[in-house]
C-alpha positions in Angstrom: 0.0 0.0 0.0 1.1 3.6 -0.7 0.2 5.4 2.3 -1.4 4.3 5.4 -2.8 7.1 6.7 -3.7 8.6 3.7 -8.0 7.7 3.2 -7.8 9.5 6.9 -5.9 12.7 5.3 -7.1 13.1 2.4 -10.6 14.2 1.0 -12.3 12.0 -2.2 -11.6 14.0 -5.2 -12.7 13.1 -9.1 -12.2 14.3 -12.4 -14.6 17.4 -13.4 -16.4 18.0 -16.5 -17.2 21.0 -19.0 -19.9 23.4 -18.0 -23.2 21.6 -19.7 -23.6 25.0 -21.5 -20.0 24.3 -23.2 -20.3 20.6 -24.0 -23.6 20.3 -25.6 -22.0 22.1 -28.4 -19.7 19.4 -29.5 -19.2 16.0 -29.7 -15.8 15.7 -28.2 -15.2 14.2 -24.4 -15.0 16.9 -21.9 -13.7 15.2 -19.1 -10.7 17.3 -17.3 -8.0 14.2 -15.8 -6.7 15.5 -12.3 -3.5 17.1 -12.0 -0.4 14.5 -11.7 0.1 15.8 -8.1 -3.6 15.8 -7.5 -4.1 12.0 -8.6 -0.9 10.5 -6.4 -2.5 11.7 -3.6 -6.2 10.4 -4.3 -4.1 7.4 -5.0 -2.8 7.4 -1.4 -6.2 7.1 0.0 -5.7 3.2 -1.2 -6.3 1.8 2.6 -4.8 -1.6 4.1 -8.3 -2.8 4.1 -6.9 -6.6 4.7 -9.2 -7.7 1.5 -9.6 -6.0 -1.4 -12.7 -6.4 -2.0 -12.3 -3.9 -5.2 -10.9 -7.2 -7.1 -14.2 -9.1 -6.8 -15.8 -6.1 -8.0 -14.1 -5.6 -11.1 -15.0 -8.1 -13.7 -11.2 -8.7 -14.7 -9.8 -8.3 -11.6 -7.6 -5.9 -12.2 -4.9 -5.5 -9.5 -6.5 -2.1 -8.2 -4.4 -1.8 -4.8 -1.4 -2.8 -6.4 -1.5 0.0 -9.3 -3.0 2.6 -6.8 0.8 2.1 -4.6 2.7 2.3 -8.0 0.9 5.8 -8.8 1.5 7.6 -5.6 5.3 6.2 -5.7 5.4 8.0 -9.1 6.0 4.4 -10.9 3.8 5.0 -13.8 5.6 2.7 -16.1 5.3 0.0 -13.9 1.8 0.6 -13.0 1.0 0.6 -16.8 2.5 -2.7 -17.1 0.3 -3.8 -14.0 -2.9 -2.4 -15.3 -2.4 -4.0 -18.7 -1.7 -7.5 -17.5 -5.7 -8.0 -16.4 -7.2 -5.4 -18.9 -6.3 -5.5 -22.8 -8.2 -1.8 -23.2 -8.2 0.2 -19.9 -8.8 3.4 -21.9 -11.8 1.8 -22.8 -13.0 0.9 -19.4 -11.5 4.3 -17.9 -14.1 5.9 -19.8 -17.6 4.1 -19.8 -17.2 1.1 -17.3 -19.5 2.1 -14.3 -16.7 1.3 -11.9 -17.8 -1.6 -9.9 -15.2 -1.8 -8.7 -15.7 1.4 -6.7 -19.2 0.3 -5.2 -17.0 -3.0 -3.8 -14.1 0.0 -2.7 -14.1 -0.7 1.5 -13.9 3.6 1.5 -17.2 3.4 -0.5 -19.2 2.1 2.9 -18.9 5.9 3.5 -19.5 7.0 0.7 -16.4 8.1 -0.5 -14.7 5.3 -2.6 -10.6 5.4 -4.6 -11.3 7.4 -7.6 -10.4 3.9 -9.3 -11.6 4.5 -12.7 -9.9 7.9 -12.4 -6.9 6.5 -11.8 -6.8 3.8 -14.5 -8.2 5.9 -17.1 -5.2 8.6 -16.4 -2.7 5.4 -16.3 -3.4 4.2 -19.8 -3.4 7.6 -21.0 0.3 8.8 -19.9 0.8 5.5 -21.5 0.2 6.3 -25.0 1.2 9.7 -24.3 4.7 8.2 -23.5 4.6 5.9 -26.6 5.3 2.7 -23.7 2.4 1.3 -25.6 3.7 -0.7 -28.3 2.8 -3.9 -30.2 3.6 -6.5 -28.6 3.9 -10.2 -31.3 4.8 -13.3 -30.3 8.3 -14.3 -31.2 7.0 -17.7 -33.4 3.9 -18.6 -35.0 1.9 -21.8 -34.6 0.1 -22.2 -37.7 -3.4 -22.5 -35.9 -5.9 -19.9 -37.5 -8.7 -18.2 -35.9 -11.9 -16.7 -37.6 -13.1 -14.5 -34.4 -17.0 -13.4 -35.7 -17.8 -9.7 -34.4 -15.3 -6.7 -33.2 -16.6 -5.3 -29.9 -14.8 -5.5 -27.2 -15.1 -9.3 -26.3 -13.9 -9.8 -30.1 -10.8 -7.7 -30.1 -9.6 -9.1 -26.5 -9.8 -12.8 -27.4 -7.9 -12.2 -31.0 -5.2 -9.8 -29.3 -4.7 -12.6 -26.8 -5.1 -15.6 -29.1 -2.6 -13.1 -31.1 0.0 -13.0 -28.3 -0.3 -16.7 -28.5 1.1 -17.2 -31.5 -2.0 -18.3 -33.6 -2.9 -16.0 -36.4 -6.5 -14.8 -35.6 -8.7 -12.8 -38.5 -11.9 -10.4 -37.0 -14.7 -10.2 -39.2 -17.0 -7.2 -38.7 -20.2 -6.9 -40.7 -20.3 -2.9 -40.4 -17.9 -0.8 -42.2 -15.4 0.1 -39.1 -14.2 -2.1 -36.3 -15.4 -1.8 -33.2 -18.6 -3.3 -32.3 -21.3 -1.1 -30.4 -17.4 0.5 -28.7 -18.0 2.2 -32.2 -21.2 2.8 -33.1 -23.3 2.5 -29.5 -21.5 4.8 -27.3 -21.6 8.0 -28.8 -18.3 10.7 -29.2 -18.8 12.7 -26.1 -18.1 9.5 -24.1 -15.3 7.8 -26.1 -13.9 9.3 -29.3 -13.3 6.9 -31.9 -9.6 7.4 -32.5 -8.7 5.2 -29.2 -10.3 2.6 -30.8 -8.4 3.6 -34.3 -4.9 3.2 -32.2 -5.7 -0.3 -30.7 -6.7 -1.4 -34.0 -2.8 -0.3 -35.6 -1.3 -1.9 -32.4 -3.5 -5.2 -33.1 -2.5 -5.2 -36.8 1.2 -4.8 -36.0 0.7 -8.0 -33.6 -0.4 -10.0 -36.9 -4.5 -9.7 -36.5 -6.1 -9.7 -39.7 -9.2 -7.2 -39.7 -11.7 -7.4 -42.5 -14.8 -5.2 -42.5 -18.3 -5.5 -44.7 -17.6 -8.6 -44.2 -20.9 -10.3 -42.3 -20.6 -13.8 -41.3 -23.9 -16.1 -42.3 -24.5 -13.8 -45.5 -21.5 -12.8 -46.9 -19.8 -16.0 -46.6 -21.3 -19.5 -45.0 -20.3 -20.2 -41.5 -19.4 -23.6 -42.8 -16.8 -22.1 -45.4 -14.7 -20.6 -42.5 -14.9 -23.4 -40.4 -13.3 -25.1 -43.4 -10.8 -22.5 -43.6 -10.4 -21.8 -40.1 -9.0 -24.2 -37.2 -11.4 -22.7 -34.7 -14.2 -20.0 -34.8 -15.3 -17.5 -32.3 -18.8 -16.2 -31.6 -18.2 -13.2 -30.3 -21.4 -11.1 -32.2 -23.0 -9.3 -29.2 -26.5 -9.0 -27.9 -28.1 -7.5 -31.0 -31.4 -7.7 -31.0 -33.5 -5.2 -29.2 -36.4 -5.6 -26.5 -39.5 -4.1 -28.8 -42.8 -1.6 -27.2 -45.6 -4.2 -28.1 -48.3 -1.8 -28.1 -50.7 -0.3 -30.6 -49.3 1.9 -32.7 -45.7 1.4 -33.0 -45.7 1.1 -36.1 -46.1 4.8 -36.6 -43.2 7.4 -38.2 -41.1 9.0 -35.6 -40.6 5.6 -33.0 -37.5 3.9 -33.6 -35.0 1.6 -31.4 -32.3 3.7 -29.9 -29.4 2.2 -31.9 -30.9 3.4 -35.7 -31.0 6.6 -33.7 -26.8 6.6 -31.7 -25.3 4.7 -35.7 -26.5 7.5 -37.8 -25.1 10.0 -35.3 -22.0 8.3 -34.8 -21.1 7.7 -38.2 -21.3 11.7 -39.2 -18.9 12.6 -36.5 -16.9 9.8 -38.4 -17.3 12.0 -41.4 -19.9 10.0 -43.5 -22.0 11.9 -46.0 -25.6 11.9 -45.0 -26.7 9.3 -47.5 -24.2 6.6 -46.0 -25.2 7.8 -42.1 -28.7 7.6 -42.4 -29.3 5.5 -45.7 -32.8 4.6 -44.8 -34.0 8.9 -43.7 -32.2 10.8 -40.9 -33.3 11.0 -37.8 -33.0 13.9 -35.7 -34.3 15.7 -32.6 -33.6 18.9 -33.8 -36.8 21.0 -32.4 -38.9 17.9 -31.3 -40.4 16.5 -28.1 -38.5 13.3 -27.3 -39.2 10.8 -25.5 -36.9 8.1 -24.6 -38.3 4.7 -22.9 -36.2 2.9 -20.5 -33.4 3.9 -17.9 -30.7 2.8 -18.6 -26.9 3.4 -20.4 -28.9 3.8 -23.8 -31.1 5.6 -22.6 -28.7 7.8 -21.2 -27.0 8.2 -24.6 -30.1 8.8 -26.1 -30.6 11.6 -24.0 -27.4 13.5 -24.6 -27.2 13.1 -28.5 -30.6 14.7 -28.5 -29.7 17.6 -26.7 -26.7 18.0 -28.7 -28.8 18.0 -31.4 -31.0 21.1 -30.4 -34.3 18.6 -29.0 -37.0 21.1 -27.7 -37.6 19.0 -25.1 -36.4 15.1 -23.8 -38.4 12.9 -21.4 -37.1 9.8 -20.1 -39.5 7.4 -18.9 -38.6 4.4 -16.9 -40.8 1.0 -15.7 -39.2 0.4 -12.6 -40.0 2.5 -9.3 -37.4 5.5 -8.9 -34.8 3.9 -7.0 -33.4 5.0 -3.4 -30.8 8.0 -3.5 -28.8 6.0 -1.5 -28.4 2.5 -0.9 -28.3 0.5 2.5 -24.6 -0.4 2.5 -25.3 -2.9 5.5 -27.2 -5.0 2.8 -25.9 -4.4 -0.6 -21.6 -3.7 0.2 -19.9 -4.7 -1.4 -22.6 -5.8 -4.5 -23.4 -3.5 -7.2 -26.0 -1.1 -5.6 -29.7 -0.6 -6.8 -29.5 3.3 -6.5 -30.4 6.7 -8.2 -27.8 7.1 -10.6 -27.5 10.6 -12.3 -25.5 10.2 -15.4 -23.8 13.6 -17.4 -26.2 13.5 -20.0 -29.2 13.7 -17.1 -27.3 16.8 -16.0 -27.5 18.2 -19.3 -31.5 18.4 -19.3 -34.3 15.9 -19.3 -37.3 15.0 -17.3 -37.4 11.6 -15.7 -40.3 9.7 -14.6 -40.4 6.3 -12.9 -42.9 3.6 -12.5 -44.8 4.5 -16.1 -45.7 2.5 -18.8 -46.5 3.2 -22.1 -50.4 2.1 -23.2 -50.5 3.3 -26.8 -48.7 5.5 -29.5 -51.1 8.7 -30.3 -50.6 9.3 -34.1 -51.7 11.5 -36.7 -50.8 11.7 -40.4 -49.0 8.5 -40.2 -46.5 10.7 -37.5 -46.4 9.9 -33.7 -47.9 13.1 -31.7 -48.0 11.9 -28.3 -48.1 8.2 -25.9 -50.9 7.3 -24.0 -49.0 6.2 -20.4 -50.1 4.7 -17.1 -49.0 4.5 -13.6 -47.8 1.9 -12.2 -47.5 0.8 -8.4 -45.6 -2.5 -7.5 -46.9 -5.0 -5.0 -46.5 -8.5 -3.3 -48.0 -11.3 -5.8 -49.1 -14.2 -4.3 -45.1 -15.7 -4.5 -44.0 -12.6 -2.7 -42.8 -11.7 -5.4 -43.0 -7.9 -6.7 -45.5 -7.5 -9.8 -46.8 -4.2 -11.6 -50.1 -3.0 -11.4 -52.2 -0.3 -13.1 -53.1 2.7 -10.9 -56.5 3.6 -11.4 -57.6 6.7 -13.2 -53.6 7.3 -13.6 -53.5 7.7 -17.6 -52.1 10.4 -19.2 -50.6 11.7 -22.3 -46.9 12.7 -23.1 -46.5 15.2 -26.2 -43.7 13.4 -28.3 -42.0 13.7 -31.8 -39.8 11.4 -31.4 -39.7 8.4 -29.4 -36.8 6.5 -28.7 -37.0 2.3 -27.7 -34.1 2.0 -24.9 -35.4 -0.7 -23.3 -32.6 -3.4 -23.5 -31.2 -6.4 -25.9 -33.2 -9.4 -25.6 -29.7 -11.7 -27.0 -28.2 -12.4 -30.2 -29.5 -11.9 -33.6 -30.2 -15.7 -34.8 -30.6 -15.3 -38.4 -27.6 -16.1 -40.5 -24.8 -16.8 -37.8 -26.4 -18.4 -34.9 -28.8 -20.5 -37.4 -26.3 -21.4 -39.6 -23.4 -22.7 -37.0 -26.3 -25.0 -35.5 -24.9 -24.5 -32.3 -27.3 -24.8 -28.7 -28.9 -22.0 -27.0 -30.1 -21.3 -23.3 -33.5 -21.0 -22.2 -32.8 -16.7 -23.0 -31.4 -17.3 -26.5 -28.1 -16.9 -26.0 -25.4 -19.2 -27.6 -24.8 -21.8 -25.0 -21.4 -22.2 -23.2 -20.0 -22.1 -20.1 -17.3 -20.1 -18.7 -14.2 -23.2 -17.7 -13.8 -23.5 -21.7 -16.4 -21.3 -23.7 -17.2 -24.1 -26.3 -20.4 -24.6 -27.8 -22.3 -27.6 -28.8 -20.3 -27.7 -32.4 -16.5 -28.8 -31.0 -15.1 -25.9 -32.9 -17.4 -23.1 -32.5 -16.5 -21.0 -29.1 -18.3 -18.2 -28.1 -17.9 -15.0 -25.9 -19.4 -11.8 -24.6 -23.3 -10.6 -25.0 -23.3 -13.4 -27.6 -23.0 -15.9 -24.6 -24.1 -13.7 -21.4 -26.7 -11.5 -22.7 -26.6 -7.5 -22.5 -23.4 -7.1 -20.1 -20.8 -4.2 -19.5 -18.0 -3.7 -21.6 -15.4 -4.9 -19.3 -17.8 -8.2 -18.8 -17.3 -8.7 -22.7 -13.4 -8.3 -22.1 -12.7 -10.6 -19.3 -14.6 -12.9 -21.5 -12.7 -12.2 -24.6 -9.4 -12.9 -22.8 -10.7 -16.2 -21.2 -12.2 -17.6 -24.5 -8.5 -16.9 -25.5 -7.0 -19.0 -23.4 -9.7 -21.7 -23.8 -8.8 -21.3 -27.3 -5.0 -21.8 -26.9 -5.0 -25.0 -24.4 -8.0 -26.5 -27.4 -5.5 -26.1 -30.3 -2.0 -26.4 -28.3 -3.3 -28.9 -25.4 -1.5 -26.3 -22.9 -2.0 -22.8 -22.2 0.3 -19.6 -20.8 -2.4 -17.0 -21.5 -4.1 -15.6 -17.9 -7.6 -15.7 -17.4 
């Protein structure tokens, strides 16, 4: 540990943002990293807690007290090196992971958890800053090829592992740039693309193949890369989005919130208008918006839409409006079920709990307004929690454009799934299990949403790295990769 008395010393301190006045005029991040000086010392607040409980709470157990000591000793370099040997892509996680974690953080019983996040985010960055960041091949080849299917996260940790391995792994991405929904889901303010742009040229100097358009099940048979391939990886993501099954949804102006985050996306890439939004643009630009559901999405939705000049953004949620604060006796060191504020909140938007949506209002073909309810949640006769109409609650929401944030219901099973023949679970995710990620079809593996279901970013890494390994030990009989 760096310090011991330092969590008594020194005061919680995070990384500030841009006024909301200044930010919702670009699309750039506008998070301000603390002051070198500034961040040793949050660092010191790192506490002898006996177990750190932070390493159960981050999904790929990052060594979190171990890289806090390295900081405030002013050992970047070796904390870099630390960081990286758990997390293929901390610049990723430094920026949209919700920091479990933190919540697991023994400071956090008060309240006032290690700016962790902080801390890793500002690691990777002197990195690159530094140039210590460098491809890293393996000295000899083993022949073995890889087809890995899908380049989110998940996909890009398993081939730079299976990589480092020696095996020659080739991504396939269906969409025109790498990256997954890292690209195309999370919109600019919260991660620009060219971090992604920069792993991508460190991957290709470590001999991974990347080829793009390129859409597994339709461009080419699953059957012709296993012919070609020693070993393929399902690593597609949870794709297909949780519908609003209600009359009229099919009207113009209700759309899921990822046709809505792509077109956006790719214009800040630089696309013309015709290749962002080749089927109409979509735009808040001077309507009533109304996005349904309450989570990340949702979230995203709610800052692109400001930034594009929306008159107006509700968010409506099904779920009753969760305790500011959570009862730490009962949930530490879990995740939390609390109020969570996110920047884009801060940047304006209305946000109602417990409502459901009864009907689209419509006129002209165009969505004017949704009929909603009230809802009230009480004991079934299981003991279980069930929703429940409250009476003479209906109302109506003005809305010109509603926005379906309401979760991934698994895998797309057209094309891919279909054609690998391989098992699903009882949700409709590809089945494997987490000792050695195969599937039913000896050499189909899979990874990520693909196999969990909707997950966290750093969820879809830990399982890209330990599909990897249970990759390598498959085609070698023996493995060195970590898990």
């Amino acid at each position: 540990m760096g310090k011991p008395t330092g969590f008594l010393e020194i005061e919680r301190h995070d990384r500030g943002y841009d006024p909301p006045e200044a930010r919702l005029k670009h699309w750039k991040e506008f998070v301000h990293p603390l002051p070198e000086g500034e961040l040793r010392q949050q660092a010191a607040r790192c506490m002898d807690c006996g177990i750190p409980f932070c390493h159960q709470g981050c999904p790929v157990n990052n060594q979190i007290p171990d890289f806090n000591n390295l900081i405030y000793r002013d050992h970047w370099q070796a904390a870099l090196e630390n960081l990286q040997s758990t997390n293929n892509f901390p610049e990723f996680t430094g920026r949209v992971c919700p920091a479990p974690c933190e919540a697991s953080c023994t400071l956090n019983i008060p309240d006032t958890p290690v700016t962790i996040k902080t801390i890793e985010c500002q690691i990777v960055d002197r990195g690159w800053d530094e140039g210590w960041i460098r491809p890293e091949p393996s000295p000899r080849g083993t022949g073995k090829r890889v087809a890995v299917v899908g380049s989110g996260p998940a996909g890009l940790a398993c081939a730079q592992q299976l990589a480092r391995a020696g095996h020659a792994p080739t991504v396939f991405e269906k969409s025109d740039r790498i990256g997954g929904l890292l690209r195309y889901g999370i919109p600019d303010f919260k991660m620009e693309k060219h971090l992604i742009d920069r792993r991508i040229r460190q991957m290709e100097a470590e001999g991974v193949i990347f080829r793009t358009n390129f859409e597994v099940g339709a461009t080419v048979s699953v059957q012709r890369l296993l012919d070609d391939y020693d070993v393929m990886v399902f690593a597609g993501g949870a794709e297909a989005p949780r519908d609003l099954e209600v009359p009229g949804r099919e009207l113009e102006g209700v759309h899921f919130a990822m046709e809505f985050l792509v077109q956006q996306n790719k214009r800040n890439a630089g696309d013309p208008e015709a290749i962002a939004a080749p089927q109409g643009t979509l735009s808040a630009a001077g309507k009533h918006v109304v996005v349904i559901g309450g989570g990340d999405t949702g979230s995203d939705c709610i800052g692109t839409s400001n930034r594009q000049g929306a008159a107006s953004v509700v968010q409506l949620e099904i779920m009753p409006r969760p305790p500011e604060r959570e009862n730490k006796a009962v949930t530490w060191p879990d995740w939390p079920l609390k109020l969570r504020t996110s920047s884009s909140h801060e940047e304006g938007c209305d946000r109602d709990f417990a409502v459901a949506t009864k009907r689209v209002v419509g006129k002209d073909g165009k969505v004017t307004a949704l009929e909603c309810v009230r809802l009230e949640w009480v004991p079934g006769p299981d003991g279980r929690l069930k929703m429940q109409e409250v009476e003479g609650s209906t109302f109506e929401l003005k809305a010109d454009l509603v926005l379906l944030a309401m979760g991934f219901v698994g895998p797309r099973h057209a094309g891919l799934v279909e054609q690998g023949g391989v098992d699903l679970d009882p949700r409709g995710n590809v089945k494997a299990n987490v000792v050695d990620y195969r599937t039913s079809v000896p050499s189909i593996f899979t990874c990520g949403d693909m196999r969990r279901g909707q997950s966290l970013v750093v969820w879809a890494i830990r399982e890209g790295r330990q599909c990897a390994r249970a990759v390598d030990e498959f085609l070698m009989g023996t493995t060195r990769l970590p898990r």
